[in-house]
N, C-alpha and C positions, 0 to 999 in steps of 0.2 A: 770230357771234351769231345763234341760230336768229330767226323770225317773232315767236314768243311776247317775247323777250327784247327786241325794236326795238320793239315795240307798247310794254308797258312802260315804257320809255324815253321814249318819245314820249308818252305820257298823264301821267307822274311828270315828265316838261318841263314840260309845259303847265300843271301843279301849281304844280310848285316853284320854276323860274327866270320864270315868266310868267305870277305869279297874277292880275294885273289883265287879263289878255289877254278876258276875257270882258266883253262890255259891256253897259250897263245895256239892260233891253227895253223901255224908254220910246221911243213913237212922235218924241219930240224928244229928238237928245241931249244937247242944252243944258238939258233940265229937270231939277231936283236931286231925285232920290231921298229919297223918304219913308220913313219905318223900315219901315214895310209893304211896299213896293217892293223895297227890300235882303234883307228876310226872303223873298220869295216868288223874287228872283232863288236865294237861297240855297238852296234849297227844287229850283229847278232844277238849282241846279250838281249838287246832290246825286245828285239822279236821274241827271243826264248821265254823271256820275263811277261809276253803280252799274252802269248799263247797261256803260260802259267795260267795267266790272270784271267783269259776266257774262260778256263776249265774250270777255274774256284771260283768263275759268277754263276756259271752254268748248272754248282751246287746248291744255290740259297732257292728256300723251299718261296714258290708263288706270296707274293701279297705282303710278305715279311717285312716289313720299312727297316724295322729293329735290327735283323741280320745284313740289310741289306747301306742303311747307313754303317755299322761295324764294318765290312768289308771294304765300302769307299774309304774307310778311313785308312785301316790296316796298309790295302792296297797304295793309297795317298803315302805313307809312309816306305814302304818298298820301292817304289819309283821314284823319292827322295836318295833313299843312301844308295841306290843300281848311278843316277846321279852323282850324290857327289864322289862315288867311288872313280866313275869313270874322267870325272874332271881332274881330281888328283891323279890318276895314270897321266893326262896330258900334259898338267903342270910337271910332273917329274923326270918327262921325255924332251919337253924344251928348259927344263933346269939339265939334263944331264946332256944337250946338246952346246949350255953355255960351259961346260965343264964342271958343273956344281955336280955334289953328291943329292941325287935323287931323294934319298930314304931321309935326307932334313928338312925334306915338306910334309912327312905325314903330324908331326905334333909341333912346329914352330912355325908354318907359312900361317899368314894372316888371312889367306885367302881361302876359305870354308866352304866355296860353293856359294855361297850367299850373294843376291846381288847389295850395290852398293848403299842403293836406296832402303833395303832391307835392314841392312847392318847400322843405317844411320838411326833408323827407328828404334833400335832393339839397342844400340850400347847403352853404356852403362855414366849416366850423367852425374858429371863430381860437383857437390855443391860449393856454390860460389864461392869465394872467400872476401870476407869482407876489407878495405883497403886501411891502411896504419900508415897514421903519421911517422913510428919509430919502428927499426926493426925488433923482430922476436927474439928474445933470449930464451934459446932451448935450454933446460933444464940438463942440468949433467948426469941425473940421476931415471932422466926419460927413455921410453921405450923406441927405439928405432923404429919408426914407420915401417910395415912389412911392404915390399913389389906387390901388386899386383898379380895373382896368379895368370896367369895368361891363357893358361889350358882351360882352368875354371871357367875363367869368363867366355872363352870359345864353346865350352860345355851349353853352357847357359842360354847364350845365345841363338845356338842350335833346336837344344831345347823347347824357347820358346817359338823358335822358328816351327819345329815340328809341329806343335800344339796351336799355333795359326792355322796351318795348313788341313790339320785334322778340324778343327773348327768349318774353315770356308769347306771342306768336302763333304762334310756334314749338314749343312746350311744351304748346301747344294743340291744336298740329295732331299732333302723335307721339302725343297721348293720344283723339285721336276718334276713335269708329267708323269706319270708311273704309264709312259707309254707301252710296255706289255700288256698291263690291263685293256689300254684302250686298242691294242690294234685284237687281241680276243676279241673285245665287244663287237669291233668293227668287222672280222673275219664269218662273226656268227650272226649277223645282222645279212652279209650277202649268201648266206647259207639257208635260209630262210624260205625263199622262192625257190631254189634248187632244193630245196625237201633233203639235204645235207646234216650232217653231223660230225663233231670235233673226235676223230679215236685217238688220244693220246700214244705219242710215241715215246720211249726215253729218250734223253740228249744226250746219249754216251758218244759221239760220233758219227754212229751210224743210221742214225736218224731217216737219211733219204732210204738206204737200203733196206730199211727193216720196215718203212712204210710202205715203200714198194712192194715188201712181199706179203705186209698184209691184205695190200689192195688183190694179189695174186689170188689170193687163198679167199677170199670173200667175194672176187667175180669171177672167180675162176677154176674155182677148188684146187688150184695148185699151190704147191706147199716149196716154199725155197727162204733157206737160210742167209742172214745178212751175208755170210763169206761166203756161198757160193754164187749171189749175184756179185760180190767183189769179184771175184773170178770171172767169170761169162764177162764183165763190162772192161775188166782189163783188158783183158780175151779179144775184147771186139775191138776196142780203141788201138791194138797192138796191128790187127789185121786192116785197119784203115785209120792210116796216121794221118793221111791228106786231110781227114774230115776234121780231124780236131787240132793239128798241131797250128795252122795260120790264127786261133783263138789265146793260143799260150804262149804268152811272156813272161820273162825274169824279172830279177827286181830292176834291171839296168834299163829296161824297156826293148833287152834283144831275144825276138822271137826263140821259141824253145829250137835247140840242137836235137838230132836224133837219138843222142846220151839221156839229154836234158825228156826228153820224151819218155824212153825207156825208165826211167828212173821215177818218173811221174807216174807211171803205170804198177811200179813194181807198189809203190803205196797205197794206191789205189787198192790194192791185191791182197795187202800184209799189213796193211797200217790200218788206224783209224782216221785216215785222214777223207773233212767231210766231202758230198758229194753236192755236185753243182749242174747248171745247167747243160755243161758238155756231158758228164754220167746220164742226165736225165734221158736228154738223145739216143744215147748207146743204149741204152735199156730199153725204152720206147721200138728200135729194131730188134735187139736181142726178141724180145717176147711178143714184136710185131702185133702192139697195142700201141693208140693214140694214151696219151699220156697230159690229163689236166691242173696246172698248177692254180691256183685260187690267193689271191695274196691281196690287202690292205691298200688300195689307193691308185689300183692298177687294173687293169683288162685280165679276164685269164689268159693264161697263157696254154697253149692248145698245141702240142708236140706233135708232128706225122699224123693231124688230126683228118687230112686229106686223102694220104696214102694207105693207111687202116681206116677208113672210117664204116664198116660196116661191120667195126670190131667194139664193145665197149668197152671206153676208156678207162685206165686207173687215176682218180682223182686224188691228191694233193693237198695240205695247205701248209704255205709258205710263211715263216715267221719271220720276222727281221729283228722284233727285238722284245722275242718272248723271254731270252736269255741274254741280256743288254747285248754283249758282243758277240755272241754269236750265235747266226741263225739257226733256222729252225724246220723240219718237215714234221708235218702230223699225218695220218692217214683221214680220210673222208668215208664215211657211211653213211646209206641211201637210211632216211627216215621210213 
């Protein structure tokens, strides 16, 4: 089982055999959750789960269709049971608000997640019976009709719902663009007249800082580690908030606080979390080089190319979906 396939594994566990495994983020956790509280944990699960799922696209090796339909699939499936988990938490908070016991919607509600048009296609059609002049004499020595399993046919149901799903995502992924490839081709087609070349960076995260320091070391012969430009760009953004904090918003749309700031910086520092046009800036002063970004469909982008410019630039290139969701920096080398 390669790395990518045990990841996998382990985020579709944590899904599917251990959906309650995430706990409410109430500072008390004897306090009963409000539908506002359920929706906004929900809200994170989401995000937790997407982040998941960038980091396990950002593993499948270039060009691979075969890994890369498996994963839509996989993933297609993840985002079903993260789904119908959270829809039953809601059904059991407006059952335990009519006074109903919550816990006798997980195996008798009829309501699956499924929508209805769904359900109508997928039941289970009883053949006709034909109409009699005379009624039936049941036999006295006949077997009682057995009920309906009701769990089974919910099983079932799912099932084939699943196996749609994995279908259409599959079906989806044969028929897209394999736009990574084209925005390569396109990247190294405007690299061309610029006498440019593609230096591969990893996509572990730190992709902007570790391009940036090769760019250092190859015009510069200075040599800096992805964490010690995390540090210096912290560093700078901490020492002038005014520059960067009117750029950053929350998810509500309300401009960052000076917590909300600090806290943003402390990642920047200690995390892998990736880096963006405000870091680009910060660095571009820090090391007081113009700083050229190169990307698919767009102008370069040209950092303090005015204020340095009888410095030469570190050049860039920008992916957007070398790794479907999440972007990408490579470094640039002069042919």
């Amino acid at each position: 089982m390669t790395d990518m396939d045990q990841q996998l594994e382990q985020v579709a566990s944590e899904i599917v055999n251990n959906p309650t495994a995430i706990k409410e983020t109430t500072s008390d956790d004897t306090k009963e959750e409000t539908l506002d509280d359920i929706l906004s944990r929900h809200r994170a699960e989401e995000r937790d789960l997407n982040n998941k799922i960038i980091g396990l696209r950002k593993t499948i090796p270039k060009n691979n269709k075969a890994k890369k339909r498996e994963m839509t699939s996989r993933i297609s499936d993840m985002e079903y049971h993260l789904k119908q988990k959270q829809q039953l938490e809601i059904r059991q908070y407006h059952a335990k608000q009519k006074g109903l016991d919550p816990n006798s919607l997980d195996d008798d509600n009829d309501d699956d997640g499924i929508s209805l048009d769904t359900l109508n296609r997928l039941k289970v059609e009883e053949d006709p019976i034909a109409p009699s002049s005379s009624p039936t004499v049941k036999p006295m020595n006949a077997t009682p009709s057995k009920k309906p399993n009701r769990a089974k046919l919910k099983k079932e149901r799912r099932e084939q719902e699943m196996q749609r799903l994995r279908e259409e995502a599959e079906k989806e992924a044969e028929n897209q663009v394999d736009m990574g490839q084209l925005e390569i081709e396109s990247i190294r087609e405007l690299l061309v007249p610029m006498k440019l070349r593609v230096q591969e960076i990893t996509a572990d995260g730190h992709c902007l800082y570790n391009a940036i320091g090769a760019q250092l070391e190859k015009r510069y012969n200075e040599k800096e580690t992805y964490q010690d430009l995390r540090k210096q760009t912290a560093k700078y953004m901490r020492q002038h908030p005014d520059d960067f904090i009117p750029f950053l918003y929350k998810d509500n749309g309300d401009l960052f606080s000076a917590d909300d700031f600090e806290m943003y910086c402390n990642d920047i520092e200690s995390t892998a979390r990736w880096g963006g046009q405000l870091e680009i800036l910060a660095l571009s002063n820090i090391k007081q080089v113009p700083i050229h970004v190169i990307q698919m469909g767009a102008p370069v982008i040209k950092v303090n190319d005015e204020i340095y410019q009888d410095k030469q630039p570190l050049k860039l290139a920008y992916h957007k979906h070398l790794y479907s969701l999440g972007a990408h920096y490579n470094s640039l080398l002069d042919i």
